[in-house]
C-alpha positions in Angstrom: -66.7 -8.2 54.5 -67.6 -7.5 50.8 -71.2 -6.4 49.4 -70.7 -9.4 47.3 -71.5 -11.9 50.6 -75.2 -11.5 50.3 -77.0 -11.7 46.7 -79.8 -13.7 47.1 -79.6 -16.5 44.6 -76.3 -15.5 43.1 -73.3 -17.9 44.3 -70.5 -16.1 46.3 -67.5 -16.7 43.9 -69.8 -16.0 40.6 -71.0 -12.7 41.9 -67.1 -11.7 43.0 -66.1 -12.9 39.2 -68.4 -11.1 37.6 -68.5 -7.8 39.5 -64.6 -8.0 38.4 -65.4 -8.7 34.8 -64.2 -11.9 35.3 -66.1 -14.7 32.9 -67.7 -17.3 35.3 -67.7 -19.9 33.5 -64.7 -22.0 31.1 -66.7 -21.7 28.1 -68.5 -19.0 26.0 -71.5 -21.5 25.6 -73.6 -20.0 28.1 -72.9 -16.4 27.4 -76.2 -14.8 27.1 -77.3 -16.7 30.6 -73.9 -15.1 31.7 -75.0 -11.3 30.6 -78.3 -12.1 32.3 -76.5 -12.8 35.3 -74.2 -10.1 35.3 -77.6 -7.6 34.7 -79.0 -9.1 37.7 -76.0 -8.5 39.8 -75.3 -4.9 38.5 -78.8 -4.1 39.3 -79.0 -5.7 42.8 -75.2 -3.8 43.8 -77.3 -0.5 42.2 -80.6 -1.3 44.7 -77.4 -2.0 47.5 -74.8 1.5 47.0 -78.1 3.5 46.2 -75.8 4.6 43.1 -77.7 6.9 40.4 -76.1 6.0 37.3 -75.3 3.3 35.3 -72.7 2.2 32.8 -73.3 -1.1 30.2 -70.7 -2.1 27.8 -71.5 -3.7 24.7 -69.7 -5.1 21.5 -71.2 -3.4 18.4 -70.8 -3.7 14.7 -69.6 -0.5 13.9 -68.6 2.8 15.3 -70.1 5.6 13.2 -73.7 4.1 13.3 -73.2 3.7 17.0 -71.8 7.3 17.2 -74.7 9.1 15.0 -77.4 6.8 16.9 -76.2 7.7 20.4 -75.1 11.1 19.9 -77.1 12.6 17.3 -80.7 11.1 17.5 -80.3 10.4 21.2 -79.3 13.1 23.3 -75.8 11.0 24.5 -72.4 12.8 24.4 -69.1 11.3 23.1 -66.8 11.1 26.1 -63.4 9.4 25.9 -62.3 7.6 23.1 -59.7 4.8 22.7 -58.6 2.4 20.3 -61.0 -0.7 20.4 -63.7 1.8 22.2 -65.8 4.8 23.1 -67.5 6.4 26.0 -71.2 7.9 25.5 -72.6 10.0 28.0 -76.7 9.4 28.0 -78.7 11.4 30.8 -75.6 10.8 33.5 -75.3 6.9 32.4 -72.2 5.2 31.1 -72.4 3.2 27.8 -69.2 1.7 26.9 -69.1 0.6 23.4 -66.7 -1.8 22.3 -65.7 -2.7 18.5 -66.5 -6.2 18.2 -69.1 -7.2 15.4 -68.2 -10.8 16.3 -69.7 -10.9 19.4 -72.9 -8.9 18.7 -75.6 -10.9 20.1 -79.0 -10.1 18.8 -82.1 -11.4 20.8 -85.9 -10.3 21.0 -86.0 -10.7 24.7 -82.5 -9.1 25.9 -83.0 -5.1 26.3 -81.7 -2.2 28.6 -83.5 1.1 28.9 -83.7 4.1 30.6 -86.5 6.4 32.7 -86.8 9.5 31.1 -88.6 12.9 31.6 -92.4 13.4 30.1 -91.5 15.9 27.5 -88.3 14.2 26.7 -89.6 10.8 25.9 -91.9 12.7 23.0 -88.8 14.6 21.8 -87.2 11.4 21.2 -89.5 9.6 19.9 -90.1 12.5 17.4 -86.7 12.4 16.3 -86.4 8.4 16.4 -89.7 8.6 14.0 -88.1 11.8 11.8 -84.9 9.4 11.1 -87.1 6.1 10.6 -85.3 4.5 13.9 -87.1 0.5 13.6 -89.8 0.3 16.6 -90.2 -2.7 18.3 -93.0 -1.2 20.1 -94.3 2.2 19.5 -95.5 4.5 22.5 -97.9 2.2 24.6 -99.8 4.5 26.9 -100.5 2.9 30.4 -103.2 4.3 32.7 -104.0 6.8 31.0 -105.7 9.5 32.8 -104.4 8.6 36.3 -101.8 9.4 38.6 -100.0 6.2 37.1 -99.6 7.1 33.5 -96.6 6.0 31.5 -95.7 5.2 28.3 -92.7 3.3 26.8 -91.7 2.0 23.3 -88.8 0.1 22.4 -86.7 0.4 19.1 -83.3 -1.2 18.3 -79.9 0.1 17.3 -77.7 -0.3 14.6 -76.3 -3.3 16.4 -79.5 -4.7 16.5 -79.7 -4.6 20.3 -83.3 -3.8 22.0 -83.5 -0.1 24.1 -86.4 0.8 25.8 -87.4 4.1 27.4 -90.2 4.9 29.8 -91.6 8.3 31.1 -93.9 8.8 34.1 -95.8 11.7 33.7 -96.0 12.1 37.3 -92.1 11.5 38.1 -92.3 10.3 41.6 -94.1 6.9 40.6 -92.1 4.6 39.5 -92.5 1.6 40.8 
C-alpha cells in the first residue's frame, strides 16, 4: 500500500501524479492552485516519513543573480550543476533552480522559508540589509520577553519570489 492512500483532502490519483511530478491537470490554467497543492502534499509526506530536509524547485530568471543571492548573501552552497539547472545546498535543504524566466510566477501571497538558528537569523539579516536585499517585512519580534519569542522577516529574490525565515530563540518551541 502506498503513503499516498491517505492524504486527507487530497484525491488518491492527484496526490500519486504529483508526488511523481506528474501535472494533474490538462492545462497550465490552474498552475499556481497546482503548486499550492503540490506544497501541501510535500509537507503532509514530510509530517508522514519524519524526513529533515527539504528540496523546492523553482524556475528563475537568471542564474548568476540566483547564484550570488543563494550562495553569497545566504549561506547556501553550489552543489551540482547541469545544463537547464543547479543544486543549492541551504542549511541541509535542497533548492533546485531551473532556467526558465517564462514561467516565473510572481505573487505576494506564495512564499517558502526556512527555521533558522537565533544568531543566524541576525547574521542574515545583516548581510541582506549590507547588500540592500528588498524586505517585505523586516524583523517582526513576537513575544518578546517570553519563552515564545521569535522573529521573522520576509524579503524576495532576484526572481521575485517571497522567502521567509524565522528563529526561535528558545529552539525547542516551534509550534
Amino acid at each position: 500500500m502506498s503513503m499516498f492512500h491517505s492524504v486527507p483532502g487530497v484525491p488518491r490519483g492527484k496526490m500519486e501524479r504529483f508526488a511523481h511530478g506528474q501535472p494533474a491537470c490538462g492545462s497550465e490554467k490552474s498552475f499556481v492552485a497546482a503548486q499550492v497543492l503540490r506544497t501541501r502534499i510535500l509537507l503532509i509526506l514530510y509530517q508522514k516519513t519524519n524526513m529533515s530536509n527539504f528540496h523546492l524547485s523553482l524556475p528563475v530568471k537568471d542564474f548568476e543573480s540566483t547564484r550570488y543571492f543563494y550562495c553569497d548573501l545566504l549561506p547556501g552552497v553550489q552543489e551540482k550543476t547541469m545544463p537547464g539547472w543547479f543544486n543549492v545546498n541551504l542549511e541541509g535543504n535542497q533548492l533546485t533552480f531551473h532556467l526558465l524566466p517564462e514561467e516565473v510566477i510572481s505573487s505576494r501571497h506564495l512564499h517558502w522559508g526556512l527555521i533558522i538558528s537565533w544568531d543566524k537569523f541576525h547574521a542574515i539579516f545583516d548581510a541582506l540589509k549590507k547588500h540592500q536585499v528588498p524586505f517585505t517585512l523586516l524583523p517582526d519580534y513576537q513575544e518578546t520577553g517570553t519563552p515564545n519569542e521569535r522573529v521573522k522577516m520576509v524579503f524576495t529574490d532576484p526572481s521575485d519570489y517571497l522567502v521567509e525565515f524565522k528563529a526561535y530563540r528558545n529552539e525547542h518551541i516551534k509550534f
